[in-house]
py3Dmol code that shows the C-alpha trace and the ligand (Angstrom):
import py3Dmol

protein = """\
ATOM      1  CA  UNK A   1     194.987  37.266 -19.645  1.00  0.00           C
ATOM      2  CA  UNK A   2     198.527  37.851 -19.659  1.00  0.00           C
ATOM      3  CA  UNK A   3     199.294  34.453 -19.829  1.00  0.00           C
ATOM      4  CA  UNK A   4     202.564  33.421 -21.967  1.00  0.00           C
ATOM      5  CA  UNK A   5     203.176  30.304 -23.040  1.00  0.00           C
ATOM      6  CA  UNK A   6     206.403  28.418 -23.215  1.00  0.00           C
ATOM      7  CA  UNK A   7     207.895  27.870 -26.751  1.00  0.00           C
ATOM      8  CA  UNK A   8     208.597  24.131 -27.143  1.00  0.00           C
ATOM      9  CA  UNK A   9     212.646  25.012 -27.760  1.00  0.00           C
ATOM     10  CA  UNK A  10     212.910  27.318 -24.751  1.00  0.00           C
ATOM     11  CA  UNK A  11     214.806  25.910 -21.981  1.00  0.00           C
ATOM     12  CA  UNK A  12     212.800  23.941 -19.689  1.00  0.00           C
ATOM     13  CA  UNK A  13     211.385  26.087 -16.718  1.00  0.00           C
ATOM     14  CA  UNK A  14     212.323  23.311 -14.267  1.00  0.00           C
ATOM     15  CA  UNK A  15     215.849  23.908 -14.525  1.00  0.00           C
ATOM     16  CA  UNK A  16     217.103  20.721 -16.115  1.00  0.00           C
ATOM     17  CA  UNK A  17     218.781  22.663 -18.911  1.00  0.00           C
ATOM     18  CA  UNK A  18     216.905  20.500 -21.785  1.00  0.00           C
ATOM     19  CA  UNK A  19     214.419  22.358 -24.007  1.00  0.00           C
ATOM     20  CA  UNK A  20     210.886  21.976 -22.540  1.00  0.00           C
ATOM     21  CA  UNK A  21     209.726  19.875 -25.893  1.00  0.00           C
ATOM     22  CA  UNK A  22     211.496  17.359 -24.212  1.00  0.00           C
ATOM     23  CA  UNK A  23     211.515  17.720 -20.803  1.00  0.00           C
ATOM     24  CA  UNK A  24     208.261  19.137 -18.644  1.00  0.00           C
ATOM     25  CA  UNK A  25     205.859  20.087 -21.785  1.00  0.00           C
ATOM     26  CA  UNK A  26     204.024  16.710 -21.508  1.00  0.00           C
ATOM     27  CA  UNK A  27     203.762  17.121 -17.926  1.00  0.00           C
ATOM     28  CA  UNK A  28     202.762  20.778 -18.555  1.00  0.00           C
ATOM     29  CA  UNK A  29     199.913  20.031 -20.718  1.00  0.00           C
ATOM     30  CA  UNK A  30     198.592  17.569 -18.101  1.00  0.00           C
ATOM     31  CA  UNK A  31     198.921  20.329 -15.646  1.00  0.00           C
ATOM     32  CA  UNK A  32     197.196  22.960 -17.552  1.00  0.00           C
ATOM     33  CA  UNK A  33     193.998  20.865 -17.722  1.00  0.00           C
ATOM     34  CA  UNK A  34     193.837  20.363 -14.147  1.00  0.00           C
ATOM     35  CA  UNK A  35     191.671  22.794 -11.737  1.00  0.00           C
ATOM     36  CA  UNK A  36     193.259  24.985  -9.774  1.00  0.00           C
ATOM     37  CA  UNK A  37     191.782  23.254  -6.732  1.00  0.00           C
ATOM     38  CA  UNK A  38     193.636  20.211  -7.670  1.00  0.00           C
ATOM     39  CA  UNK A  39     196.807  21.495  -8.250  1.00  0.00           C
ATOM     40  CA  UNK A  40     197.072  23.095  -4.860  1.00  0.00           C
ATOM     41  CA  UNK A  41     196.094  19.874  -3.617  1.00  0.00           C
ATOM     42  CA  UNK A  42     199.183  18.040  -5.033  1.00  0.00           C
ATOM     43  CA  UNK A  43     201.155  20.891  -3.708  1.00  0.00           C
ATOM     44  CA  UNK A  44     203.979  18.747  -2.470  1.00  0.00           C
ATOM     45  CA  UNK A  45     204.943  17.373  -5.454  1.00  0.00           C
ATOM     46  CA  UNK A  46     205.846  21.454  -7.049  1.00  0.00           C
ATOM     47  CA  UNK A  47     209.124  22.614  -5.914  1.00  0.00           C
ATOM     48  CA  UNK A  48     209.102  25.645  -3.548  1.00  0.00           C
ATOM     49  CA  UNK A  49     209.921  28.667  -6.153  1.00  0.00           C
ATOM     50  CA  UNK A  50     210.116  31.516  -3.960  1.00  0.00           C
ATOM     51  CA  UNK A  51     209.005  32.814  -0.356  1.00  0.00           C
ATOM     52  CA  UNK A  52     208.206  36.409   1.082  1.00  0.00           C
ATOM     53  CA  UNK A  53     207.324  38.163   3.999  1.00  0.00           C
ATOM     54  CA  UNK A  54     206.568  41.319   4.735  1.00  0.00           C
ATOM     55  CA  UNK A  55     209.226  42.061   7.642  1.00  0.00           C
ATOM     56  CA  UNK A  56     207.393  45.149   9.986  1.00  0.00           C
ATOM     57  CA  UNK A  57     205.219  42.062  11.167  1.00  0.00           C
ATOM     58  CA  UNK A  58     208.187  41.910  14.195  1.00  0.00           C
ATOM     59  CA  UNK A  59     206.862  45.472  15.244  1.00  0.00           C
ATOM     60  CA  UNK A  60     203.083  45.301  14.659  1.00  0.00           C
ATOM     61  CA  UNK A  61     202.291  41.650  14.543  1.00  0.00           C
ATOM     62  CA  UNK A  62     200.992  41.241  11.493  1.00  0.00           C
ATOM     63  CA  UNK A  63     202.698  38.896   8.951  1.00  0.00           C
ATOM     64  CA  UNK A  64     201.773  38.852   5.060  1.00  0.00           C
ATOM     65  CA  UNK A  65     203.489  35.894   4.124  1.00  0.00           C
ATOM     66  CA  UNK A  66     203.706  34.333   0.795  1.00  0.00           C
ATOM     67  CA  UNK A  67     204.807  30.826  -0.575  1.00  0.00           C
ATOM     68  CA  UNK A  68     205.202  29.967  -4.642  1.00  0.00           C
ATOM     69  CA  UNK A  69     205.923  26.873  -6.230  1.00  0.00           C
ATOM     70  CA  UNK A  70     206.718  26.025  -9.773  1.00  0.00           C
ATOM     71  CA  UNK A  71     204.463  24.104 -12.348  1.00  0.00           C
ATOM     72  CA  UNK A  72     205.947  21.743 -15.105  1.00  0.00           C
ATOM     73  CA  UNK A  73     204.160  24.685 -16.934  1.00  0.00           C
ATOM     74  CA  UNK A  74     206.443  27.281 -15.886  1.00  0.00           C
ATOM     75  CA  UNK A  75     203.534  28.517 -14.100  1.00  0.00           C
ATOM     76  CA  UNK A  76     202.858  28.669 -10.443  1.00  0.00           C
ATOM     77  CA  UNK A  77     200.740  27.866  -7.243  1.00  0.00           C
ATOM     78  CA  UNK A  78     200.798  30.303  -4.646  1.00  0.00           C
ATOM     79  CA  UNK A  79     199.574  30.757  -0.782  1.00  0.00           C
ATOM     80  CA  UNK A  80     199.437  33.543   0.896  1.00  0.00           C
ATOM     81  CA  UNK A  81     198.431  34.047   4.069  1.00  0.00           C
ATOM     82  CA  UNK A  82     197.861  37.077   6.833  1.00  0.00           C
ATOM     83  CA  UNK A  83     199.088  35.810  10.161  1.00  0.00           C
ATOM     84  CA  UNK A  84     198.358  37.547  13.139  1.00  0.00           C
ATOM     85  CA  UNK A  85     201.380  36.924  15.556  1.00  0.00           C
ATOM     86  CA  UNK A  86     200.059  38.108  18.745  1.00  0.00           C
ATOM     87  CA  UNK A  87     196.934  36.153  18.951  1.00  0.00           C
ATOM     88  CA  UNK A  88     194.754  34.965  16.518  1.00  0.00           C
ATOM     89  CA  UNK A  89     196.686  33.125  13.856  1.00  0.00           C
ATOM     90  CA  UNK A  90     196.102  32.752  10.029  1.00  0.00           C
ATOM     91  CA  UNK A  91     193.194  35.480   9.974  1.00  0.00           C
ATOM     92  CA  UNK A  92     193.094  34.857   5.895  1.00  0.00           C
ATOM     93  CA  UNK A  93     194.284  33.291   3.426  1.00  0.00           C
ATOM     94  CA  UNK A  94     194.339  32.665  -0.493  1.00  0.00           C
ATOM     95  CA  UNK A  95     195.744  30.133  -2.967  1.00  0.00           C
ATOM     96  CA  UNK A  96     195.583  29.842  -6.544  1.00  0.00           C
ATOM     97  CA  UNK A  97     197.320  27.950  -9.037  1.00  0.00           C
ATOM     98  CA  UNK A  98     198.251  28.394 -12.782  1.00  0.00           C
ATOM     99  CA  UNK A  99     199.532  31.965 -12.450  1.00  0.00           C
ATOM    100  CA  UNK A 100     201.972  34.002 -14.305  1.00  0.00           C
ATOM    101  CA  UNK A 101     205.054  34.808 -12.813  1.00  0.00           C
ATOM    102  CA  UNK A 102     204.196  38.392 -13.726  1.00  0.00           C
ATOM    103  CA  UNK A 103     200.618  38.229 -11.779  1.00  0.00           C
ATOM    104  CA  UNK A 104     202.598  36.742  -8.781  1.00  0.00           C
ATOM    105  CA  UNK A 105     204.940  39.850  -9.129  1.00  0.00           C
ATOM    106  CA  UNK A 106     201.451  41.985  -8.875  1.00  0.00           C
ATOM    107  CA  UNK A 107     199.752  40.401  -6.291  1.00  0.00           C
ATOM    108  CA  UNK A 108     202.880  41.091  -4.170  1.00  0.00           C
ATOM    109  CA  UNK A 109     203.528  44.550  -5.382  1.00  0.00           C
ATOM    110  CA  UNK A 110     199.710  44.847  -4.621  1.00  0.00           C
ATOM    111  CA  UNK A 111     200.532  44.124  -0.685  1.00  0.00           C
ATOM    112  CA  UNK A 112     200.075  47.564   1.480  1.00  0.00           C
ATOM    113  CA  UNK A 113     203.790  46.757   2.760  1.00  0.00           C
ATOM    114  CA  UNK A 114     206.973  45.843   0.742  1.00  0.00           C
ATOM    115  CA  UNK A 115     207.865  42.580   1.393  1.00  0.00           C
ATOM    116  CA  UNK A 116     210.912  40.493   1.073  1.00  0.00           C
ATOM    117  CA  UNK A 117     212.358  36.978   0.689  1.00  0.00           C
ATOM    118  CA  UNK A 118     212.243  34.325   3.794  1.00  0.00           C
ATOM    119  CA  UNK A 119     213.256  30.931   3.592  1.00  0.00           C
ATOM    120  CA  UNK A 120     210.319  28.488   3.034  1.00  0.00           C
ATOM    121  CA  UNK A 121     210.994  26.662   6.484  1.00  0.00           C
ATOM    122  CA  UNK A 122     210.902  30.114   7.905  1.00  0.00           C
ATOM    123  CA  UNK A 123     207.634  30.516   6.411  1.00  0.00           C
ATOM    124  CA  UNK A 124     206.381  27.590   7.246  1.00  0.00           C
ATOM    125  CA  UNK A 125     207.522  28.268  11.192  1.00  0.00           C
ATOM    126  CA  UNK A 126     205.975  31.614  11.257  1.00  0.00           C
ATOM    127  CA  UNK A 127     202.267  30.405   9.700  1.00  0.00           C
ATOM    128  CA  UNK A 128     201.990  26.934  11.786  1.00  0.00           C
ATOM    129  CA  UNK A 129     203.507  28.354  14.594  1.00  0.00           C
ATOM    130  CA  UNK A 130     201.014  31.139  14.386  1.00  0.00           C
ATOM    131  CA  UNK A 131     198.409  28.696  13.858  1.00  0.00           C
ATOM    132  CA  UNK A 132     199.445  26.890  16.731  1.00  0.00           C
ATOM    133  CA  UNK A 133     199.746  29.369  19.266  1.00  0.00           C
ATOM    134  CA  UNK A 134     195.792  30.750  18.223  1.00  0.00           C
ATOM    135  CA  UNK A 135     194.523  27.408  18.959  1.00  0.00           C
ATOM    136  CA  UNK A 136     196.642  27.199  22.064  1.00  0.00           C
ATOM    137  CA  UNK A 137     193.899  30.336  22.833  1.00  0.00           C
ATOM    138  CA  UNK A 138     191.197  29.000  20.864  1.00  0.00           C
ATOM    139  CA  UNK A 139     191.064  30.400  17.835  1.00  0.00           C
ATOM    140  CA  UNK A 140     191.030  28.368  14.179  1.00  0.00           C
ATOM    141  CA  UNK A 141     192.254  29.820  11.223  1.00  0.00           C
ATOM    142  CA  UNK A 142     190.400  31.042   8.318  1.00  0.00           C
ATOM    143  CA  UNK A 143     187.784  28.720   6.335  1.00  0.00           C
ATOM    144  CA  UNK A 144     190.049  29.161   3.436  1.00  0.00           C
ATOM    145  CA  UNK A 145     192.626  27.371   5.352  1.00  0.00           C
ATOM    146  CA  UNK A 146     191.712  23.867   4.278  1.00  0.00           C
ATOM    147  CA  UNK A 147     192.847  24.185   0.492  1.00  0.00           C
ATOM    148  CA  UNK A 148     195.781  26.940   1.552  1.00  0.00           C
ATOM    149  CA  UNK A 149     197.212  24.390   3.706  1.00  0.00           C
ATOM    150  CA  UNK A 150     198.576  22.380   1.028  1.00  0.00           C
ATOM    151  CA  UNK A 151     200.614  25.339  -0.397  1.00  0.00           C
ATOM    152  CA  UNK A 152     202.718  25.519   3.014  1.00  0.00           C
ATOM    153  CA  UNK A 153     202.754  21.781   3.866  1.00  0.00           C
ATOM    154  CA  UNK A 154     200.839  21.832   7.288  1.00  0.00           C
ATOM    155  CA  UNK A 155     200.588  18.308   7.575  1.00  0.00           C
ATOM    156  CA  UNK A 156     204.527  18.050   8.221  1.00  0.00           C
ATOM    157  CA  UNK A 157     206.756  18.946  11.488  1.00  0.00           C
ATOM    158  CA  UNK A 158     208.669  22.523  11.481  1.00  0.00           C
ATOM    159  CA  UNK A 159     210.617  24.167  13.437  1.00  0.00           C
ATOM    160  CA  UNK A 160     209.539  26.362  15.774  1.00  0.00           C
ATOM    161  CA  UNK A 161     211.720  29.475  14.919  1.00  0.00           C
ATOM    162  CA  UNK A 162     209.639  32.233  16.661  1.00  0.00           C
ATOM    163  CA  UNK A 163     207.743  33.519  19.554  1.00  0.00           C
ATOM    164  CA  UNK A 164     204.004  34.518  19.675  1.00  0.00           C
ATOM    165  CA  UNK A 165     201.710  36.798  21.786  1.00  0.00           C
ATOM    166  CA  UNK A 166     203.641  39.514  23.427  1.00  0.00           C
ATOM    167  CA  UNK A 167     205.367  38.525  26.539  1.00  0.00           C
ATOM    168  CA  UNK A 168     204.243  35.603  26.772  1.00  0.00           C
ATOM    169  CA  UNK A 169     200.146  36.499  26.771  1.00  0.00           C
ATOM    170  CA  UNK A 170     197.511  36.474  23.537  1.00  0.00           C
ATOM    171  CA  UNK A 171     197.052  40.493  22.609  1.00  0.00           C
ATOM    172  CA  UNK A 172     193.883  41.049  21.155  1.00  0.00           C
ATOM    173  CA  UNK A 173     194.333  43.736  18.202  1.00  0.00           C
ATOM    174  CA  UNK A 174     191.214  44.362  16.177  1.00  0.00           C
ATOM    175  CA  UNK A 175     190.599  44.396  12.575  1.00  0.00           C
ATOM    176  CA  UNK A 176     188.147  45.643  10.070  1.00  0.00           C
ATOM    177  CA  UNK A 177     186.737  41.242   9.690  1.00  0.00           C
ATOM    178  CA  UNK A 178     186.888  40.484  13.335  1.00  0.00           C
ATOM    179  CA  UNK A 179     183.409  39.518  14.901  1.00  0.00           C
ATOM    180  CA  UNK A 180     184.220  39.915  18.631  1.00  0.00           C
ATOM    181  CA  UNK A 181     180.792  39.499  19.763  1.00  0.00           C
ATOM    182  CA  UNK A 182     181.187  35.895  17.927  1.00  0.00           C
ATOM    183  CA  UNK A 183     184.006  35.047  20.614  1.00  0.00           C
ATOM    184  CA  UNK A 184     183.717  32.180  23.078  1.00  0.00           C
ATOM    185  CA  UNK A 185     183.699  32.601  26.669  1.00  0.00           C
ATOM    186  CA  UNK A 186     187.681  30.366  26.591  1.00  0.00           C
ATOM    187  CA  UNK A 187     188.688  33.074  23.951  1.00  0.00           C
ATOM    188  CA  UNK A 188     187.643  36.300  25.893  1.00  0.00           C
ATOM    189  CA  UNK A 189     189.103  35.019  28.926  1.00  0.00           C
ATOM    190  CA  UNK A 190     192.484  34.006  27.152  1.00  0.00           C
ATOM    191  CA  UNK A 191     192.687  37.435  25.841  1.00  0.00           C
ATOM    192  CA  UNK A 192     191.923  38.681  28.944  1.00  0.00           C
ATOM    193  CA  UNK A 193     194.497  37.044  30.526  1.00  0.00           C
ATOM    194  CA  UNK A 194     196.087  38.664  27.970  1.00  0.00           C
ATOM    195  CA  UNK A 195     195.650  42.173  28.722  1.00  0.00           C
ATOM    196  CA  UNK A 196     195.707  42.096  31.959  1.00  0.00           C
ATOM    197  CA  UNK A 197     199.642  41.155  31.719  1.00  0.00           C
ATOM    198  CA  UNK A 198     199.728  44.380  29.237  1.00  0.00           C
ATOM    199  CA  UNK A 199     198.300  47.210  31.695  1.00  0.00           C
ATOM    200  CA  UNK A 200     200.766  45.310  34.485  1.00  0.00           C
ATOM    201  CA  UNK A 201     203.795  47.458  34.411  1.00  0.00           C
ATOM    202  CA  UNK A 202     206.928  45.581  33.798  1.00  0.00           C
ATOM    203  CA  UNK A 203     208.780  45.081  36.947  1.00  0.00           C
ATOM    204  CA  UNK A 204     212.387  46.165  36.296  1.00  0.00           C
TER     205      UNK A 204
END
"""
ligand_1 = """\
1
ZN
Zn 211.756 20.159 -17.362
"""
view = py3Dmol.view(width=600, height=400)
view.addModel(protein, "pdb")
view.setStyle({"model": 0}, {"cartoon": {"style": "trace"}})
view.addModel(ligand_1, "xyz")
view.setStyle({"model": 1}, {"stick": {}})
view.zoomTo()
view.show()
């Protein structure tokens, strides 16, 4: 495991400037015996570290985004999540917690497309908004979605910062997981909808 561990007279990792022996360690060792379940859970209380995106999601509607937070530890929970943009909303997910800032950095370089930093509330806007516009077609997100959703704060307002679908319409684009014969009568005729508005040709 490439798991380092804080000497007790480095400088704290949250930031305060004190030496971790006394500032977070206590708090640290309380975190490190937690699950990794729990600590997602309790999300909210770990300050947002970092956020990325990978950016080409604006030309092919799918977004890779992923959210960090810090640990007492000087470890950190993460979320990531594959949104599809043009119809059917977090398609995946993942969240862990207790991880190195080094196997963050691999996990990312690990992602088939660079990514880059986005705010958190842009983050959050592009994944509920995502999630929000599926439903609005009939489509929930991933399984995984009900420990994930602690990562990115779902239960709380954002701001609706982007558009979804294309035009207006759902566009069904399919992907290696996607069981189409599993869709509902209300999804195939949203998506039909859908394409139907794509083979019109735009009026100029
Ligand atoms: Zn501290």
């Amino acid at each position: 495991m490439s798991t380092k561990k804080i000497e007790p007279y480095q400088p704290c990792p949250c930031g305060s400037g004190r030496k971790y022996k006394f500032c977070c360690h206590a708090k640290g060792v309380q975190i490190s015996q937690q699950t990794a379940r729990a600590l997602v859970h309790q999300s909210a209380d770990f300050p947002v570290a970092h956020c990325w995106v990978d950016p080409s999601w604006k030309t092919h509607g799918l977004a890779s985004v992923f959210v960090s937070r810090q640990l007492p530890n000087g470890k950190l929970v993460i979320g990531v999540y594959l949104v599809d943009t043009l119809c059917m909303g977090v398609k995946s997910t993942f969240c862990n917690a207790n991880l190195s800032v080094v196997e963050v950095q691999k996990m990312l370089s690990a992602n088939p497309v660079p990514v880059e930093p986005i705010e958190y509330e842009d983050a959050r806007s592009l994944v509920l908004g995502g999630l929000e516009y599926a439903r609005s077609v009939g489509f929930e997100p991933d399984p995984s979605w009900k420990d994930s959703r602690y990562v990115i704060e779902a239960d709380k307002p954002f701001a609706a910062k982007y558009e979804f679908g294309q035009d207006g319409r759902p566009v069904y684009i399919s992907g290696p997981f996607d069981d189409p014969e599993a869709f509902t009568d209300a999804q195939i005729e949203a998506l039909q909808l859908g394409q139907q508005a794509q083979l019109k040709p735009k009026t100029p």
